[in-house]
N, C-alpha and C positions, 0 to 999 in steps of 0.2 A: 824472731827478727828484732835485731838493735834497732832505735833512732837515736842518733847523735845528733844533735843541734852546736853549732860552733858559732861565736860572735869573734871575728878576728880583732887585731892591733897591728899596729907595726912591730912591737917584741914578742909579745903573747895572742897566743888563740887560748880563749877563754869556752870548755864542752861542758856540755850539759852532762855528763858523765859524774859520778858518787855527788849530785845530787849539786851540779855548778862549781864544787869545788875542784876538778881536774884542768889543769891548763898544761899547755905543751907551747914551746918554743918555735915561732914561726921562721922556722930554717927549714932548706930542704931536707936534709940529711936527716933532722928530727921527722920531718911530715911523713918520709919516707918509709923510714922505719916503723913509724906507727899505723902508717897505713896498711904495709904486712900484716901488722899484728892483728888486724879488726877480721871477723867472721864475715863467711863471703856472702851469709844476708843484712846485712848492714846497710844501714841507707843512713845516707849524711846529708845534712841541711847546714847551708854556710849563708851568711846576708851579706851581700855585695858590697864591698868597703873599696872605692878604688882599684886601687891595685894590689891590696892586701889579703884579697882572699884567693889569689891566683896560685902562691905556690903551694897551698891545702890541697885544691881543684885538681891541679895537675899531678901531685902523690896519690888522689884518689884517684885519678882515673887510670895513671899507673897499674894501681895494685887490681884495678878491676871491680872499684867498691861503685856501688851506688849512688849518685849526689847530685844534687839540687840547689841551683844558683837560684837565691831569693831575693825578690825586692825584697831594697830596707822597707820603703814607704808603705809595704804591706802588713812586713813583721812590725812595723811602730807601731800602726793603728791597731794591730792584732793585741799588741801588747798591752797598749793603752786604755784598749777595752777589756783587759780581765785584770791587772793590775795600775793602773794611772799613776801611781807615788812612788812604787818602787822601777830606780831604772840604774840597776849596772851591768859591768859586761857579764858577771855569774848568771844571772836571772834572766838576761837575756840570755842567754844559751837553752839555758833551761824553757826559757819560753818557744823559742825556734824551734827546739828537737819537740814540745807538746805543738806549735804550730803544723808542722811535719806533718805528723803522727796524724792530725787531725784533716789536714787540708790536701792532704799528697795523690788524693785523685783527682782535682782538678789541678795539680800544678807538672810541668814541664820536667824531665830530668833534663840536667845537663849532658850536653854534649860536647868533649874536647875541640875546640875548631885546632886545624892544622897551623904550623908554624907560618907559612905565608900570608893566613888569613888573619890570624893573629894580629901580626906585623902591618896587615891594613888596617885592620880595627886601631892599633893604636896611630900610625900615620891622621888618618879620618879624625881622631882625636882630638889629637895636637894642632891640628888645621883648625878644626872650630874654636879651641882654645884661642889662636892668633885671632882668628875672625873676630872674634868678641871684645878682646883686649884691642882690638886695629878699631873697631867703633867705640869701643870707650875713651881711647885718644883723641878720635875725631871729637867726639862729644864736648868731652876737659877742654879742648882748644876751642871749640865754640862758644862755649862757657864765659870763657878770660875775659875780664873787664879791660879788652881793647879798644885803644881808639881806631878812629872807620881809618885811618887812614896806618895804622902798623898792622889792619884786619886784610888792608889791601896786598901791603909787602907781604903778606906771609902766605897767602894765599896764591901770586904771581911776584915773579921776580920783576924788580924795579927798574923800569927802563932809564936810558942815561940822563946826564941833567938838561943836555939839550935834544931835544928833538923835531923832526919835523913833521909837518901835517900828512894827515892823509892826501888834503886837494894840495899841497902843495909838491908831490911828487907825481901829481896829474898835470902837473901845465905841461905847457910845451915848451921847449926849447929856447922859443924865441919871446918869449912874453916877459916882460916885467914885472919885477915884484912890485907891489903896493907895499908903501910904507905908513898909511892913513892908519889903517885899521889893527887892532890885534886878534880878530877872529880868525880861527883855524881854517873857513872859507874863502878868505881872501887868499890865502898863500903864505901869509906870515909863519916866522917861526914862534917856537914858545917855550919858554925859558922856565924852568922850576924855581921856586924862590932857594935862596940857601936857607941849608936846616937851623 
């Protein structure tokens, strides 16, 4: 039995293969064809990089190989604790296919979700993405060294320059305004100052 350990990129998948130094081109057409080439006891170990480790996943499961989606946050500390100083993507490969090797009965294999489940998982995504970015705008605008009254406009739209009272569209019909007072109780109207 192989273990192959993979640390992806966006151009390069960096294998634990002739000892860190093998990398192969994160294309399908490459993933593809190498994925044939691997023995069908072969068990692959990839650490989940966004969206970068999807099109590996998907030529292995193609080809029928064995493979295992990994926390990073497990291979870091995994790594951290037998090496601390060294961290690049070789070594980490290296380290993931010996993580493997070692930890692969209590860990999960993967399994391909289908193309519509997929397509929620990334929907679901991109929804929590807006959610977070929608309260970090909230937030920034809370923030602003506004004054109480542009914290008002911005908040409600500004009503015209004149308006009238509440009790002043309770009277009746027949009643008198009062001209004494300016309290929005009596009737009166109320003028906004100009800006």
């Amino acid at each position: 039995m192989t273990v192959v350990g993979i640390d992806p990129s966006k151009e390069l998948l960096a294998l634990s293969l002739e000892g860190g130094k093998a990398q192969l081109r994160n294309s399908p057409s490459e993933l593809e064809a190498w994925s044939k080439s691997l023995e069908p006891d072969t068990v692959v170990g990839i650490e989940a990089t966004g969206r970068l480790h999807r099109a590996a996943l998907a030529a292995l499961a193609a080809a029928g190989i064995e493979c295992y989606l990994l926390n990073p946050l497990h291979v870091s500390r995994y790594i951290r604790a037998l090496r601390p100083s060294v961290k690049t993507d070789r070594s980490d490969a290296v380290m993931i296919a010996r993580y493997l090797d070692r930890e692969r009965d209590m860990l999960v294999a993967y399994k391909m979700p289908t193309a519509a489940i997929q397509e929620l998982k990334d929907l679901l995504s991109y929804r929590e993405t807006v959610m977070e970015k929608r309260v970090a705008l909230r937030q920034s605008h809370s923030e602003q060294p506004l004054s109480s009254r542009a914290k008002q406009n911005w908040k409600r739209p500004s009503p015209a320059p004149f308006e009238k009272s509440t009790s002043a569209s309770r009277r009746s019909p027949g009643r008198a305004r009062s001209t004494s007072g300016s309290s929005p109780s009596t009737g009166s109207v109320r003028c906004r100052p100009p800006p």
